[in-house]
C-alpha positions in Angstrom: -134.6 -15.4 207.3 -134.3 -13.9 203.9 -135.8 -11.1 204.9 -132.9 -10.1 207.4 -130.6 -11.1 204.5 -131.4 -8.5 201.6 -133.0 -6.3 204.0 -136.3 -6.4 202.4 -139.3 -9.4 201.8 -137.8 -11.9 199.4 -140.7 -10.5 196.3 -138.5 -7.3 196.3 -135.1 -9.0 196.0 -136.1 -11.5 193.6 -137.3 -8.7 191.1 -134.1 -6.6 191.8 -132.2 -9.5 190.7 -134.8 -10.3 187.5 -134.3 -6.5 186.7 -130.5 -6.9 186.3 -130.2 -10.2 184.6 -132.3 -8.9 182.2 -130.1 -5.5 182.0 -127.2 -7.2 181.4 -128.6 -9.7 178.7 -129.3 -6.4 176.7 -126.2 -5.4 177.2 -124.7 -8.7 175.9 -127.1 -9.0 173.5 -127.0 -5.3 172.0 -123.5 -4.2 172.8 -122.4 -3.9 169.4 -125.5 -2.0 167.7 -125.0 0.3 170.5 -121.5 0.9 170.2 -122.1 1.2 166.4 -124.9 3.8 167.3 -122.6 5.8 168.9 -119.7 6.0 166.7 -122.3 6.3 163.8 -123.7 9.3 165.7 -120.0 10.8 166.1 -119.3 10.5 162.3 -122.5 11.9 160.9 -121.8 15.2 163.5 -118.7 15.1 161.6 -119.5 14.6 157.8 -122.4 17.3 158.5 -119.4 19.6 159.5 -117.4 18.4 156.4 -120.1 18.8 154.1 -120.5 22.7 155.9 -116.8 23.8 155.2 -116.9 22.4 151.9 -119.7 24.3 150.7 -118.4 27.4 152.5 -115.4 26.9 150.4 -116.6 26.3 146.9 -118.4 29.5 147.9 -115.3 31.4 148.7 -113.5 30.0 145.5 -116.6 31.1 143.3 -116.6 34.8 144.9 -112.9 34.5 144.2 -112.7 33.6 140.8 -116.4 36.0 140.2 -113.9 38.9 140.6 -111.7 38.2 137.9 -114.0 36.4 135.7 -116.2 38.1 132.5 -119.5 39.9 133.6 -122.1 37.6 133.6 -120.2 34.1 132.6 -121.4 31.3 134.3 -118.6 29.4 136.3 -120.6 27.4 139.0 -120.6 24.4 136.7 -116.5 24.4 135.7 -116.1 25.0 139.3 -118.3 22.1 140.6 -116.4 20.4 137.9 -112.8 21.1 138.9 -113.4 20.1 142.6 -113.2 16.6 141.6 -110.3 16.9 139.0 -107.5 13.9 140.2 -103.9 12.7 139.2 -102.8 9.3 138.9 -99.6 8.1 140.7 -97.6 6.7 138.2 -96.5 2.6 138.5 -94.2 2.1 140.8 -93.7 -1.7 140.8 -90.6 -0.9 138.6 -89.1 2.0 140.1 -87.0 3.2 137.4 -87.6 6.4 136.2 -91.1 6.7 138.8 -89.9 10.2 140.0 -89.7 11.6 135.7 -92.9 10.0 135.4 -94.3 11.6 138.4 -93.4 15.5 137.8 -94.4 14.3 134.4 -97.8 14.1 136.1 -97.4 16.6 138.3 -96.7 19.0 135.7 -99.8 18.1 133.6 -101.9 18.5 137.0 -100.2 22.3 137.6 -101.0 22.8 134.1 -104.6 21.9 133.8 -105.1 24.1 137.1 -103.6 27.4 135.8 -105.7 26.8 132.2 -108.3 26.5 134.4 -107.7 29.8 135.8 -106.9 31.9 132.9 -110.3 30.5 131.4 -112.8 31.2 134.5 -110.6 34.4 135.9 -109.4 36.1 132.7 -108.8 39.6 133.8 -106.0 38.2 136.5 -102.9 39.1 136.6 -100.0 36.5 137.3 -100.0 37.1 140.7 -103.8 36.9 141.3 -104.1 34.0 138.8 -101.2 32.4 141.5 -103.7 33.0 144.8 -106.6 32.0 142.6 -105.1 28.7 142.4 -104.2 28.4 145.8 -108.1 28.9 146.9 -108.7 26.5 144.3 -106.7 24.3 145.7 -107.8 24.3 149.0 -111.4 23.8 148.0 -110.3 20.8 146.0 -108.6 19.4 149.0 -112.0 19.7 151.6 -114.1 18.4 148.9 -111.9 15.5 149.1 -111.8 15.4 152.8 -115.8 15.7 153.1 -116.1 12.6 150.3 -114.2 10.7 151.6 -115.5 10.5 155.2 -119.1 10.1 153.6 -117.7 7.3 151.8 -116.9 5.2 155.1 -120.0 6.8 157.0 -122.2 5.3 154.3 -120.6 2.3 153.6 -120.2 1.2 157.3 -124.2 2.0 157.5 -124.7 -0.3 154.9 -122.5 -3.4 156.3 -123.3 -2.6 159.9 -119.2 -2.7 160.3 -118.3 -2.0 163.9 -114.4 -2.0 162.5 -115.0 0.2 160.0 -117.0 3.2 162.5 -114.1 2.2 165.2 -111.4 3.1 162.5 -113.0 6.7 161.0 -113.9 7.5 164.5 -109.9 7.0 165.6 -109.3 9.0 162.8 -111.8 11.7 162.9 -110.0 14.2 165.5 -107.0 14.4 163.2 -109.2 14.4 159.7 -111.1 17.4 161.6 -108.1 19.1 162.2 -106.6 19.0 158.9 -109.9 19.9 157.4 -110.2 23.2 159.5 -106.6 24.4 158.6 -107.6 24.0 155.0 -110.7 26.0 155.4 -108.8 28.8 157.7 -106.3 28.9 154.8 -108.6 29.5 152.2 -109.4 32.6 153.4 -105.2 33.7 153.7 -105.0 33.1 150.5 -107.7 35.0 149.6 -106.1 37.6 150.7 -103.0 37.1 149.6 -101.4 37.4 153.5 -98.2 35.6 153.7 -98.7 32.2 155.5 -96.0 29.9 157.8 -95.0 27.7 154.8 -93.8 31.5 153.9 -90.6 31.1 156.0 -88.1 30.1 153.8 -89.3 33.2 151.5 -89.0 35.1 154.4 -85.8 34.5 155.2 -84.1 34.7 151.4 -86.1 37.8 150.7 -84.4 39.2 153.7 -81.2 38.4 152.3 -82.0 39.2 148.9 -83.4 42.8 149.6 -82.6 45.9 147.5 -80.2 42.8 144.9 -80.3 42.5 141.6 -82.7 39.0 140.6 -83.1 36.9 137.9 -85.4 34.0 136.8 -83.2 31.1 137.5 -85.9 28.3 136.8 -89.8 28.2 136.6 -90.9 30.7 139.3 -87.7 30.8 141.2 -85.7 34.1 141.3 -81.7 34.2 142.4 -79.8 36.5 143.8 -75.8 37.1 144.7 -74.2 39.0 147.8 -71.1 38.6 150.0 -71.0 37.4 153.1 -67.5 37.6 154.7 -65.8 37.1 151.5 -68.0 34.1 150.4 -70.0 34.4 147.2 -73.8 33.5 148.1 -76.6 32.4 146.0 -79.9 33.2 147.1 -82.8 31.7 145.3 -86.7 31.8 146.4 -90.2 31.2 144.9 -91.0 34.3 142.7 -93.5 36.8 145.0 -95.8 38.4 145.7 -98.4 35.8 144.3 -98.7 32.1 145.7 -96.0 30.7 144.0 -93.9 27.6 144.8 -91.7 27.2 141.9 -89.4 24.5 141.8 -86.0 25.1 143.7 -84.5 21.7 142.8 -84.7 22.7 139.3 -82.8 25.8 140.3 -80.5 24.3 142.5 -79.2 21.6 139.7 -79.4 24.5 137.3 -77.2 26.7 139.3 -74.4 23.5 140.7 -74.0 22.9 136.9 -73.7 27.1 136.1 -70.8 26.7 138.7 -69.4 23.8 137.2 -69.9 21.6 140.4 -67.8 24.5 142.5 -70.0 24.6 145.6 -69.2 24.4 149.0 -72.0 24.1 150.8 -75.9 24.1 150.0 -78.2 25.8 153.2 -81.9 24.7 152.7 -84.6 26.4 155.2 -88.5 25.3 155.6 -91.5 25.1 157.7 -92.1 21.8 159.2 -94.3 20.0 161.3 -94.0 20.4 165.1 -94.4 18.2 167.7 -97.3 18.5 170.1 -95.5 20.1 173.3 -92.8 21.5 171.0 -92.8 25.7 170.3 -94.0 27.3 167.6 -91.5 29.1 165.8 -88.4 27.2 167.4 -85.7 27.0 164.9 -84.1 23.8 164.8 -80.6 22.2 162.1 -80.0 19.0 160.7 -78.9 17.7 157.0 -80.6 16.8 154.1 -82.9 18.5 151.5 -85.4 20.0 153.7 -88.0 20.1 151.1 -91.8 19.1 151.6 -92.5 17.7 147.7 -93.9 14.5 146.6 -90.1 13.6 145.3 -88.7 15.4 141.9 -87.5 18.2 143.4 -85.9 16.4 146.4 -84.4 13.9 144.5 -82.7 16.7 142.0 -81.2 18.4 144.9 -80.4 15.2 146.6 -79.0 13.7 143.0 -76.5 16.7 141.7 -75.3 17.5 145.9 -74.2 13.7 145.6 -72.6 14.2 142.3 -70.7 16.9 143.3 -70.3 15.8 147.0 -71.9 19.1 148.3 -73.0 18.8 151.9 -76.7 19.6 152.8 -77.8 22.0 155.3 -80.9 22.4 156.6 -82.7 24.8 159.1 -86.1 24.5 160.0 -88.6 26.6 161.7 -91.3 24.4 163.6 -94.9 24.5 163.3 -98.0 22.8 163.2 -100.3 22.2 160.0 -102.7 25.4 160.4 -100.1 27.6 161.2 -98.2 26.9 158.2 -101.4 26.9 155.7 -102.4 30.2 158.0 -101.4 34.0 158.7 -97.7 34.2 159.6 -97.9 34.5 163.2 -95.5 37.1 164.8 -93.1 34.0 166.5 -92.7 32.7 163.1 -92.2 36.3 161.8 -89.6 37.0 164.6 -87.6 33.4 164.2 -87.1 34.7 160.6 -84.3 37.3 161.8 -82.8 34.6 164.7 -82.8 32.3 161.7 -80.9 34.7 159.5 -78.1 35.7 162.5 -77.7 32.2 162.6 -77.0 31.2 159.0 -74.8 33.9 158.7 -73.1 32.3 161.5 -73.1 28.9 159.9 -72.2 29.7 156.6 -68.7 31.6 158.2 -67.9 28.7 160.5 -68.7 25.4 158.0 -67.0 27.3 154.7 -64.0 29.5 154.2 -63.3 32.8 152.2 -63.2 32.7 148.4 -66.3 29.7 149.0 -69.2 29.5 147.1 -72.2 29.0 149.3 -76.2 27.9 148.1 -79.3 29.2 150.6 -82.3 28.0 149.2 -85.6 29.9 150.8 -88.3 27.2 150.3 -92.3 27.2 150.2 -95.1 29.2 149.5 -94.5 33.3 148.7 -97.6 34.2 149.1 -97.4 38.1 150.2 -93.5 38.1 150.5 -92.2 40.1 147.6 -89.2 39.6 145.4 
């Protein structure tokens, strides 16, 4: 009877069923060291990697700095050193006075960094010393990157966490990603190539070609045309070296130069794109389209309320490594629709005799004065 049941004798059947009861009880039993094995396996592939591109890049910034540094000096050792140098956020429990304190900070950090330079890399020039940083930077930021995933890949070996592999391996697609643009941008700045972040550059240098400049604030250079009867201030990061500046300085600077007699302040950026979105699509809003930790935004945002100046801002969209990366040729090309249209804008939102602010930000690398 049993036999026309399972289709086989019953000695057959009863071991089929022995063999899965005891399948699934290891399943049960071992679920979570396997599940741990695996995302343990996925984040030691992926701290291997880390550990790769940040050798390659303390490699890159140590044939970068070699070039500029005295024959036979020894700079592996400050090098190693720097890659671990850190800032401290200031307190922020009481927020007064947390965004002097900060650019207090961050102006120690930028500091430290350019000493640091100008002792390893003597015999560069400004504009080098600038790049130099930049590499510098870069390999600071995937030394970072590299520790930090080691730190949860060893600690979650040593608890035996399920959570804690679960959360680095969410993580890990994005962390990869951000990790590869850094690398890939290391070697644009080697170079000293103009990158995406280089739009707003772009742009104002376009405007600003063939002007008269001058030094408006730390690194930032200003120039003044006519468009349509409006007087226009241009102002940008000082090129061709990697320079960022500070524009809001400038931008308070310039208000209070004026006397408050502005009619309209135009800021254009990079910034992130959406996934599905085009690279290179140029897209308007308000506000201080800025990407800084705060100082800078907040002295734009602080002396435009003061004076009731309304903020434009025009973007150009694009994702992480494209901005940290060789311009590509849509960003290059949405530099001139971008320029047609603020010309536009600035005719339409002000009137003759006005005095308008366009305010190129980000990195100059490779876009001249």
């Amino acid at each position: 009877m049993l036999t026309g049941l399972f289709g086989d004798d019953i000695t057959s059947t009863l071991i089929n069923i022995i063999w899965l009861a005891i399948f699934f009880s290891i399943i049960l039993l071992f679920n979570q060291r396997i599940q741990i094995w695996n995302y343990q396996r996925n984040a030691e592939r992926a701290t291997m990697k880390l550990q790769m591109l940040a050798e390659k890049s303390k490699e890159e910034a140590l044939a970068n700095i070699q070039k500029f540094a005295v024959e036979g000096s020894d700079i592996k050792s400050k090098v190693n050193s720097m890659l671990d140098f850190f800032a401290i956020e200031p307190v922020d429990r009481d927020p007064f006075g947390v965004l002097m304190r900060l650019e207090h900070i961050l102006n120690n950090r930028r500091d430290r960094i350019k000493a640091f330079v100008s002792q390893v890399a003597p015999k560069a020039g400004r504009v080098e010393a600038a790049n130099v940083e930049d590499v510098l930077e870069a390999a600071m930021a995937l030394n970072f990157i590299f520790k930090v995933v080691r730190h949860f890949l060893l600690l979650g070996k040593k608890t035996k966490s399920l959570m804690i592999f679960v959360q680095l391996d969410m993580q890990l697609p994005l962390i990869m990603k951000i990790a590869d643009a850094y690398y890939k941008a290391q070697k644009t700045f080697s170079s000293g190539k103009p990158i995406g972040d280089g739009f707003g550059p772009l742009v104002a240098s376009k405007l600003m070609f063939g002007l008269p400049k001058r030094v408006i604030a730390e690194d930032i250079v200003c120039s003044e045309l006519n468009i349509e009867n409006r007087r226009v201030y241009v102002i940008k990061a000082e090129g061709p070296g990697g320079f960022v500046g500070k524009p809001g300085e400038a931008i308070k600077k310039l208000i209070e130069e004026l006397e408050g007699k502005v009619a309209r302040i135009f800021m254009i950026d990079a910034a992130s794109k959406l996934e599905g979105e085009a690279t290179g699509e140029i897209v308007e809003g308000v506000g201080a389209a800025i990407g800084d930790p705060g100082p800078e935004k907040y002295k734009i945002e602080e002396v435009a309320t003061k004076y009731k100046i309304p903020l434009d801002a025009m973007i150009c969209k694009m994702d992480l490594e494209e901005a940290l990366t060789t311009m590509k040729k849509e960003i290059f090309e949405a530099a001139n629709l971008l320029l047609d249209r603020l010309k536009k804008a600035i005719v339409e939102r002000t009137k003759e005799g006005d005095v308008v602010i366009v305010a190129g930000i980000g990195n100059t690398i490779g876009i001249a004065q």
